[in-house]
KOLVEXNU-54083 format. One record per residue (C-alpha): residue in one letter; x, z, y. Coordinates in steps of 0.02 Angstrom, whole numbers, plus 32768, in hexadecimal, padded with zeros to 4 digits. Layout:
# KOLVEXNU-54083
AXZY;...
//
This chain:
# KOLVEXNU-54083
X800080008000;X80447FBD80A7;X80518063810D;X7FFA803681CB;X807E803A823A;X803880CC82B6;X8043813B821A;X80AA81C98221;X8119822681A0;X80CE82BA814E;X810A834E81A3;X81388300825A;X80D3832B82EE;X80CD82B9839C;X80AE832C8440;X803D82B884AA;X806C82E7857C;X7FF1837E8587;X802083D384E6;X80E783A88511;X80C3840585B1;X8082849D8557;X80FF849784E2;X819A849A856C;X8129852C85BD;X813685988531;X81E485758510;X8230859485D1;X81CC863C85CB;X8214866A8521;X82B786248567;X8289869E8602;X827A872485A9;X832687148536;X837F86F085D8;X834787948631;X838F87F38597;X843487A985A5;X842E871F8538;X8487867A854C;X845785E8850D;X8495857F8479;X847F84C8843D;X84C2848A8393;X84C383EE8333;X841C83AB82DD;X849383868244;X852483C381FD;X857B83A78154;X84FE83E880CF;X85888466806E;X85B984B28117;X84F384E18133;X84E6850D807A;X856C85A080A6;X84EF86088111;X845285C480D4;X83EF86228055;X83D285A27FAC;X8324858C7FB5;X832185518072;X83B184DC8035;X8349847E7FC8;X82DB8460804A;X8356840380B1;X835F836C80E8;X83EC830780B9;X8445826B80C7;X84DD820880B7;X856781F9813C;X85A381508148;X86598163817E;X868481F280FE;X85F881DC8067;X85F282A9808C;X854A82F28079;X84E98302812B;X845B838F812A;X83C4839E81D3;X83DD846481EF;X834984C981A3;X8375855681FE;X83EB856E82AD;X8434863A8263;X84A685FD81F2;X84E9856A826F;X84F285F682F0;X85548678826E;X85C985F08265;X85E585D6830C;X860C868E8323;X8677868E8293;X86EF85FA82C5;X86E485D2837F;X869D868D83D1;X86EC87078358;X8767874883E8;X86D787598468;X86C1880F84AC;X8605885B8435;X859F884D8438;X856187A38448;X84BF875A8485;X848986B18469;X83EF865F847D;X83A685B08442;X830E854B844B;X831984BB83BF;X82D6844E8346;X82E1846D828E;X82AF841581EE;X828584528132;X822A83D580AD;X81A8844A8087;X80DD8431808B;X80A884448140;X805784ED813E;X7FD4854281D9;X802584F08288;X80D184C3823D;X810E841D8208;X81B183F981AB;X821183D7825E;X81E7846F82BC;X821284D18369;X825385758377;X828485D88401;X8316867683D0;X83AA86F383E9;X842A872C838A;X848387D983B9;X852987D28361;X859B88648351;X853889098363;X84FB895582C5;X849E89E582FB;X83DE89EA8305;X83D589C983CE;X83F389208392;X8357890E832A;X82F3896E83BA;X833288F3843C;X8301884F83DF;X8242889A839B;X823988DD8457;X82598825848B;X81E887DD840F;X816C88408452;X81948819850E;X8184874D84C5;X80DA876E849E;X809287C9852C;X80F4874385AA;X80A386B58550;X7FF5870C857A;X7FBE874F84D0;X7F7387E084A5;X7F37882583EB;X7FE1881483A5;X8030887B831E;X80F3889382E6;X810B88BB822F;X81AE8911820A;X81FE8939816F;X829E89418117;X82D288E8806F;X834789688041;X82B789E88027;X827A89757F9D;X833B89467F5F;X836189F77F38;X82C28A127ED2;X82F389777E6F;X838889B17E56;X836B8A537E08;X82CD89FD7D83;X8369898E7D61;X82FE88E97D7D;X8362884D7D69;X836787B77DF9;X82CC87687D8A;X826288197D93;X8279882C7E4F;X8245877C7E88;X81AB87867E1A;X819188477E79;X819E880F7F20;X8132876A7EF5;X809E87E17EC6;X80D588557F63;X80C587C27FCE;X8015879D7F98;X7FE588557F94;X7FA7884D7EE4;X7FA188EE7E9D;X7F6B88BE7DF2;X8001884E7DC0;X808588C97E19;X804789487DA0;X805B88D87D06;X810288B17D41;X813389667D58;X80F389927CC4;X815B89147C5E;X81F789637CBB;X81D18A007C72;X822B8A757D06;X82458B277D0C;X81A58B647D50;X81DF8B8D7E19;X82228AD97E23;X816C8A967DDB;X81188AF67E3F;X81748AC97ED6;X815789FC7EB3;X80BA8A0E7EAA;X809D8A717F32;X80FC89DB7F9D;X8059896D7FD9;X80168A19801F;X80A28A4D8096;X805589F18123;X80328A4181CC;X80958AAF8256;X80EB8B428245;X80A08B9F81C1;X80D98B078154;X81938B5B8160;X81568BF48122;X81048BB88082;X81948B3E8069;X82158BD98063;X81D08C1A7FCD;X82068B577F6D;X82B68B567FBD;X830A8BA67F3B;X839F8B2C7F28;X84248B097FB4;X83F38A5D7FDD;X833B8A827FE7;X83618B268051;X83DE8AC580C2;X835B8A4980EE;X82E78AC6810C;X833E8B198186;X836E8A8281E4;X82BE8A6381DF;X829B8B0A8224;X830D8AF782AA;X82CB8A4682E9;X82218A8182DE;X82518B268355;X82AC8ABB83DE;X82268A3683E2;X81AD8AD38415;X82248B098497;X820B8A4384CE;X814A8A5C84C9;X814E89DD8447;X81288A3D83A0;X80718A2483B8;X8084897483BF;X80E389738302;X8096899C825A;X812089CA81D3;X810B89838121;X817F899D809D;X812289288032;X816A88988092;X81F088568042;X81E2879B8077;X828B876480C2;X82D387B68039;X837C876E8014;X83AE874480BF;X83A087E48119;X840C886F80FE;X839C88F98159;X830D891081C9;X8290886481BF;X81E988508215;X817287DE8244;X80E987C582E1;X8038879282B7;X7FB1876F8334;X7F0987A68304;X7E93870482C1;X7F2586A68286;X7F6E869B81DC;X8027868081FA;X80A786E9823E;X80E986A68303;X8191870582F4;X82188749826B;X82A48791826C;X831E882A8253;X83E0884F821C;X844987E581AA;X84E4883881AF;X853887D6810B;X850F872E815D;X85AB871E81C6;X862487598137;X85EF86BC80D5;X86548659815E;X86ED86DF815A;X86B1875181F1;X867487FB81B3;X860588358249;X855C8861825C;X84BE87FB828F;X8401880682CE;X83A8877D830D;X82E887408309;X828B86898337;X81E7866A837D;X818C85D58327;X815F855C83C4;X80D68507837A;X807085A98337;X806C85EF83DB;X802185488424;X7FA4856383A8;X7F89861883CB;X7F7886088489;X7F0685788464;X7EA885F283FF;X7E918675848A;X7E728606850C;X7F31862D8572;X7F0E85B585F7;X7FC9855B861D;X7FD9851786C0;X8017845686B4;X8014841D8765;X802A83588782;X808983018821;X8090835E88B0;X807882BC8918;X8021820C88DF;X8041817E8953;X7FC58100897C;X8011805989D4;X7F9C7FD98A09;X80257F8D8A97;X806E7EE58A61;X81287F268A64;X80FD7FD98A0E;X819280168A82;X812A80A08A90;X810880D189FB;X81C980BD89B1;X8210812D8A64;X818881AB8A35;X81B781C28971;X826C81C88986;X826782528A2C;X820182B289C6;X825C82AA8920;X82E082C88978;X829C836489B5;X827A839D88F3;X81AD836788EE;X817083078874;X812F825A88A3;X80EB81CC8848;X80A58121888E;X800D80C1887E;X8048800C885D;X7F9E7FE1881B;X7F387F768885;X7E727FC78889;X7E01800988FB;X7E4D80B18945;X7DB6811D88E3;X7DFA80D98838;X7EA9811A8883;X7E7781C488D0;X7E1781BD880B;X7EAA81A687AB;X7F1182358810;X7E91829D87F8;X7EBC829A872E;X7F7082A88745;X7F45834A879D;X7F9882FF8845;X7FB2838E88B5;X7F9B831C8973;X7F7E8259896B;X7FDE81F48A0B;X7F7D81438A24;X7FE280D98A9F;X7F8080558AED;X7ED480968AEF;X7E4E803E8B33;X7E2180E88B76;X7ED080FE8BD4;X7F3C80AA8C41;X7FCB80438BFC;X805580C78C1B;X7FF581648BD7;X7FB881A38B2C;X7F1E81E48AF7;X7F4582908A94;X7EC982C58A0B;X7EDC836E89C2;X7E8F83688905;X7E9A84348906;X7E1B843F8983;X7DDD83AC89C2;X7E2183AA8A7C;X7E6483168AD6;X7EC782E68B5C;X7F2C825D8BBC;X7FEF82628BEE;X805F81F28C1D;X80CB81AF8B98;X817981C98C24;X8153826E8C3B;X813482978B6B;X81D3822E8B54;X823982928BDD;X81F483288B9F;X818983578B00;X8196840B8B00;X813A84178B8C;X80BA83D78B54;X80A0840A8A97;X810D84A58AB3;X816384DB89FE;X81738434899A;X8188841588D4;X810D84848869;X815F852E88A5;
//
């Protein structure tokens, strides 16, 4: 079957001019927001070689890469499925002697061949930071506190952040002995919640009875504080009681913040598994059915490239928050031109003086250079969301002046075109859409 030739991959989105707009909206306030924590920003490479990503990138993202062929070498090309391990890399080989710790920043593109799930395609946008060098738990409160501030910049409201910590649900395995096999098929009925076929699996593990108690008891630490308190009766092994305490400890700073109320622990979650080395969590928005945000510390990811240092980080997902704002009716401001020239002279010197003095100035300015009757014009500004139309040879004006409509509330006036030229702030005071 001949495939039509508008047809687009499976997986690949187009942003149209209006949803582009909201898109670089929500990424310049997330960028905002990373900026006024001291983050700088990052840009890497789309591709790299495939076995260079492989280092840092956990096995089942790898086979979800997308690869290809590099003509000069024959080496293996890979698309990056995730920006952390190109990042950890980065630190490792080219930032290792900067002064810690380090804060970068990105706002990228990446790409993973798996089915399209709720608002996310296999090329995707994130927005992120990665705090590099600083291993104790301020680190984890400063990225969950920024998560937060994301949210609550981009408008929302009815989110929740879901923290947890892997190593809570390590240790247990660890003492019921489980073997790599056990533990996946654990956290795969943790993941769904389902009680049933966690107790079957326990069961067939045959643990000494604190440790079975203790996984089952996983899908019902969920909540606030109190959820410490039951959980300190399970942590009977080091690991567990390590990542407790950690827990503990983000959990107590985040209420100094005035954030705790905003966070629900749950040491049932155990997604993220194998590449995070401590705290993990997650941000939901209430009505929709995917996370917006994830993240937490991955201290062991830098070591893989030779530089033993420690690691938090966390990434929005761009086009789930479009969704979600769209959802709660965020209104986003997408102004059009600030100025839309209408030229009926025969030389349109007007019209080119006027765009370039006021480009010039930093407004935005686009020309008619359709001929039509000046309603169809003052029409089609009206859709672009012009801000003031200019019309130039008016039958309503002299031949030297311009006929000013403001779209925002209707008003007109006449000036003449030397005086705008010589002077535009005087007459339209602060240009460009500041």
């Amino acid at each position: 079957m001949r495939l039509h030739p508008s047809q687009l991959p499976k997986g690949a989105r187009v942003y149209l001019p209006e949803e582009a707009a909201r898109k670089r909206h929500v990424e310049r306030g997330l960028l905002g927001v990373f900026e006024r924590w001291g983050y700088r920003e990052v840009v890497t490479s789309t591709f790299e070689y495939a076995d260079v990503l492989a280092t840092g990138t956990d096995a089942d993202v790898q086979e979800n890469m997308f690869k290809l062929v590099d003509r000069e070498t024959g080496r293996l090309l890979a698309l990056r499925a995730d920006i952390t391990p190109q990042i950890a890399r980065i630190v490792a080989t080219r930032l290792r002697d900067e002064p810690k710790p380090i804060r970068l920043a990105y706002v990228t593109n990446v790409f993973r061949y798996d089915e399209p799930q709720v608002s996310h395609y296999r090329e995707f946008y994130q927005a992120g930071v990665e705090l590099i060098g600083l291993e104790k738990p301020e680190a984890e409160v400063e990225i969950i506190a920024m998560a937060l501030e994301g949210l609550r910049t981009l408008g929302l409201d009815r989110y929740q952040l879901v923290l947890g910590h892997p190593d809570f649900f390590r240790g247990l395995c660890e003492e019921a002995a489980a073997d790599p096999a056990r533990v996946r098929e654990l956290r795969a009925a943790l993941g769904r919640k389902d009680a049933a076929t966690l107790e079957r699996l326990v069961e067939a593990l045959a643990p000494p009875r604190e440790v079975r108690e203790a996984l089952l008891a996983l899908p019902a630490l969920f909540g606030h504080e109190a959820v410490l308190e039951r959980a300190a009766g399970f942590a009977r092994s080091k690991r567990s009681a390590r990542a407790l305490a950690n827990l503990s400890e983000v959990y107590r700073l985040l209420t100094i913040y005035g954030l705790a109320d905003a966070v629900l622990l749950d040491l049932g979650e155990v997604r993220g598994f194998d590449y995070y080395s401590g705290t993990y969590f997650e941000a939901y928005v209430s009505g929709f059915g995917a996370s917006v945000a994830a993240g937490g510390r991955y201290d062991h990811m830098l070591a893989r490239f030779g530089y033993d240092c420690p690691a938090v980080g966390f990434a929005f997902d761009v086009g789930r928050l479009l969704s979600v704002m769209e959802a709660q009716g965020v209104a986003v401001e997408l102004p059009g031109p600030d100025f839309f020239i209408i030229d009926f002279t025969p030389d349109k010197t007007a019209a080119l003086s006027l765009a370039r003095r006021l480009r010039d100035l930093g407004a935005s300015v686009a020309r008619d250079i359709v001929s039509r009757p000046l309603e169809e014009s003052v029409a089609y500004a009206r859709a672009q969301r012009v801000r003031r139309v200019l019309v130039a040879g008016s039958p309503r004006t002299g031949a030297d002046q311009l006929l000013v409509l403001d779209l925002a509330d209707g008003s007109e006036r006449t000036l003449p075109v030397a005086e705008v030229l010589a002077d535009p702030l005087r007459h339209f005071g602060g240009l460009g859409h500041a």
